[in-house]
Each structure stands twice: as C-alpha cells, then as structure tokens.
PATORZA-630996 format. One line per field, with one value per residue (C-alpha): residue in three letters; x negated, y, z negated. Coordinates in pm, 1 decimal. Each point is the difference from the previous one (the first is absolute). Example, Ala and Ser with C-alpha at 12.3 -4.5 7.8 and 13.67 -1.06 7.14 Angstrom:
# PATORZA-630996
aa <- [Ala / Ser]
px <- [-1230.0 / -137.0]
py <- [-450.0 / 344.0]
pz <- [-780.0 / 66.0]
# end
This chain:
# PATORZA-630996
aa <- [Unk / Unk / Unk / Unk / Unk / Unk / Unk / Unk / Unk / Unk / Unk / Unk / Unk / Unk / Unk / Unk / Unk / Unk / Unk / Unk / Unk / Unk / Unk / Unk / Unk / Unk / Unk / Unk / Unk / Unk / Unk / Unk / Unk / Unk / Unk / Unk / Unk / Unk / Unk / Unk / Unk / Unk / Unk / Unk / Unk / Unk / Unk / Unk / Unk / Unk / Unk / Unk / Unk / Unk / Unk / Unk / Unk / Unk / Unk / Unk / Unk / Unk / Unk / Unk / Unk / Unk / Unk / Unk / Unk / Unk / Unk / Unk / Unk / Unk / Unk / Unk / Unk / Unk / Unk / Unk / Unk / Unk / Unk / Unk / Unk / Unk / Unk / Unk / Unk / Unk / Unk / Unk / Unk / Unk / Unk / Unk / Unk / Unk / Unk / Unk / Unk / Unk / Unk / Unk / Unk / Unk / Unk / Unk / Unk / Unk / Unk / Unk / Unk]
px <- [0.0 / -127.4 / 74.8 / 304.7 / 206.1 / 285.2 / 30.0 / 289.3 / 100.4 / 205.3 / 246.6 / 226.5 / 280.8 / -97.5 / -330.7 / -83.1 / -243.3 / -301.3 / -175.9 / -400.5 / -93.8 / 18.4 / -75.4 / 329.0 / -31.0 / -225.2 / -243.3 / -137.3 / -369.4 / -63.6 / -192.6 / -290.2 / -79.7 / -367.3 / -242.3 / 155.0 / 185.9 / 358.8 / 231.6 / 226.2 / 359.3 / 287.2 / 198.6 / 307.3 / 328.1 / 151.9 / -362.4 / 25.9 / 340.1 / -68.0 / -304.5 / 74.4 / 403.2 / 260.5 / 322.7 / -80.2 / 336.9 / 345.2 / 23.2 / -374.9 / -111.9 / -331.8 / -91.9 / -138.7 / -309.8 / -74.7 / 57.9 / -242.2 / -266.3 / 2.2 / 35.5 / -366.4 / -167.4 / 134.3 / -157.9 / -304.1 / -61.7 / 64.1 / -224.1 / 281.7 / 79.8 / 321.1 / 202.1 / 103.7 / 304.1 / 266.5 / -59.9 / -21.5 / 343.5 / 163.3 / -169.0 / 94.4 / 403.0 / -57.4 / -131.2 / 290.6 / 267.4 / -184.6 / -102.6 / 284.0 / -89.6 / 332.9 / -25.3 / -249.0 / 261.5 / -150.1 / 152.0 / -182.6 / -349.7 / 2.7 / 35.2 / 236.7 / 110.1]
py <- [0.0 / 368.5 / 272.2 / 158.7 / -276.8 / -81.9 / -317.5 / -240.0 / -240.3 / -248.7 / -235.8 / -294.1 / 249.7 / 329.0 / 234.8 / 316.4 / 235.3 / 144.4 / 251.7 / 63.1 / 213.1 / 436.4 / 263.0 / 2.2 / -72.1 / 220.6 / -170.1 / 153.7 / 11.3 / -271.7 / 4.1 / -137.5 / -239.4 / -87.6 / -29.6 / 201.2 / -169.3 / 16.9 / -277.9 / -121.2 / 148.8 / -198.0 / 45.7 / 109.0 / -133.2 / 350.3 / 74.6 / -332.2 / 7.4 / 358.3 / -118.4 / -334.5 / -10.8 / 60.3 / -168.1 / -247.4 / -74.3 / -11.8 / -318.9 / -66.0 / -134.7 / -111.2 / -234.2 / 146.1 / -247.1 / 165.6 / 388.9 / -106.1 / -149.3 / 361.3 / 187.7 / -193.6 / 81.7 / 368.1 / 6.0 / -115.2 / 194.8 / 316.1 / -103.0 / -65.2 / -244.5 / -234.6 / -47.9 / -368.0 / -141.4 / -29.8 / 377.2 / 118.3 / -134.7 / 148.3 / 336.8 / -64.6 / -39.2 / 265.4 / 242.8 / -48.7 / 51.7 / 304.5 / 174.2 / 3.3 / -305.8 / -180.0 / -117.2 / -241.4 / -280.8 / -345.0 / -293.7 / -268.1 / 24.8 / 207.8 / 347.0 / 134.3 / 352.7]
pz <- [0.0 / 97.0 / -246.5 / 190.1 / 109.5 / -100.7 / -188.8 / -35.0 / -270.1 / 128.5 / -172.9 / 144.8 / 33.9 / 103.0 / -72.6 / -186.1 / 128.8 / -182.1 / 66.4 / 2.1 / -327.7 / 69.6 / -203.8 / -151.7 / -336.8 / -259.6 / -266.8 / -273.7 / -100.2 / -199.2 / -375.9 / 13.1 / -301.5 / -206.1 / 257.9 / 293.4 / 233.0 / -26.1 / -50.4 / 301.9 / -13.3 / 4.8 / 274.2 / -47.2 / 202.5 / 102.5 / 152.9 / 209.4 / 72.2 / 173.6 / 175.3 / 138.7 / 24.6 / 270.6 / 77.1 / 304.3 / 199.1 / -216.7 / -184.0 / -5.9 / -300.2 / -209.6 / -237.9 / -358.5 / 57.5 / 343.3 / -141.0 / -294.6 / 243.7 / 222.9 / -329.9 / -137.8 / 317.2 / 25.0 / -363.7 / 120.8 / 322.3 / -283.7 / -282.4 / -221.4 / -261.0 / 76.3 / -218.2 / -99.6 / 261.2 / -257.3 / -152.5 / 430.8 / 6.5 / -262.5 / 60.7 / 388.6 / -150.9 / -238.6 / 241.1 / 286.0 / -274.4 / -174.6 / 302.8 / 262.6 / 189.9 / -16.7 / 355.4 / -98.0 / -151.7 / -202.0 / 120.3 / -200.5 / 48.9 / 333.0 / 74.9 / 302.8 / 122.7]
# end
C-alpha cells in the first residue's frame, strides 16, 4: 500500500472504506519522563475514528476483529500505544454514542452504516 490510496476492508457482506492518515487530528506534546524520551501515547478512538473512517456503500459492514487489526496498525504507523482489543471496543461504542456517530449501528460483533 502507498501512502494515499485508499484502502478497503472487506467483509463477506459488504466493505467499509478507510482512509490513509491526514493532518486532521491535533496531538499534544508529550511529557517526557526520567531519562528523556517520552512515553508512547495511547491512541485514542475519536482520533482513529476521524483518521481512518468513512461509510463504504449503505449496508456495508465490519467485523470488531478487523476494525481492531486497522486500529493496531494505524497506532503503529503514529507511534502510539494501542490500547488492549476489549477496552478499543468499548471506547469504539462509547465514542459513536457520545460523539454524534449514531449511523454507525452494533449488530453483534460488526459494525454497519
């Protein structure tokens, strides 16, 4: 993959689009501990969500396993700290309820627009 294609997750029914990282979200210097270097930050949901999310075609749909695989390497391209898959997931529910993203519905263990 080239940094500026467009990259597809597919499932058995339909697909989700995501999107290659922009300069969309902001992250604040981070404290640098004994020694120098600064910890990794964890990555937070909202920041991937706005990064790496658009609705594919209506209906599409993705499992939770497949959003947490992207999410991990999104952290990693950005020199952040995952978090673990079960706390993704409930910060991934808690952040589409919170934060107007009620198009994004649970059925089960996928995720569909």
């Amino acid at each position: 993959m080239q940094c500026g294609d467009d990259v597809t997750i597919s499932s058995s029914m339909r697909s989700w689009n995501l999107f290659p990282p922009s300069d969309l979200s902001f992250s604040p210097p981070m404290p640098t501990h004994r020694g120098g270097t600064a910890p990794p930050e964890t990555a937070s949901t909202i920041d991937y969500m706005l990064e790496r999310l658009e609705p594919g075609e209506e209906g599409s749909a993705i499992g939770a396993e497949a959003l947490f695989a992207d999410y991990t390497s999104w952290c990693v391209s950005n020199g952040r700290k995952a978090l673990a898959s079960t706390t993704f997931i409930e910060e991934f529910d808690r952040s589409r309820i919170h934060h107007g993203l009620s198009n994004i519905r649970k059925l089960g263990n996928r995720y569909s627009v």
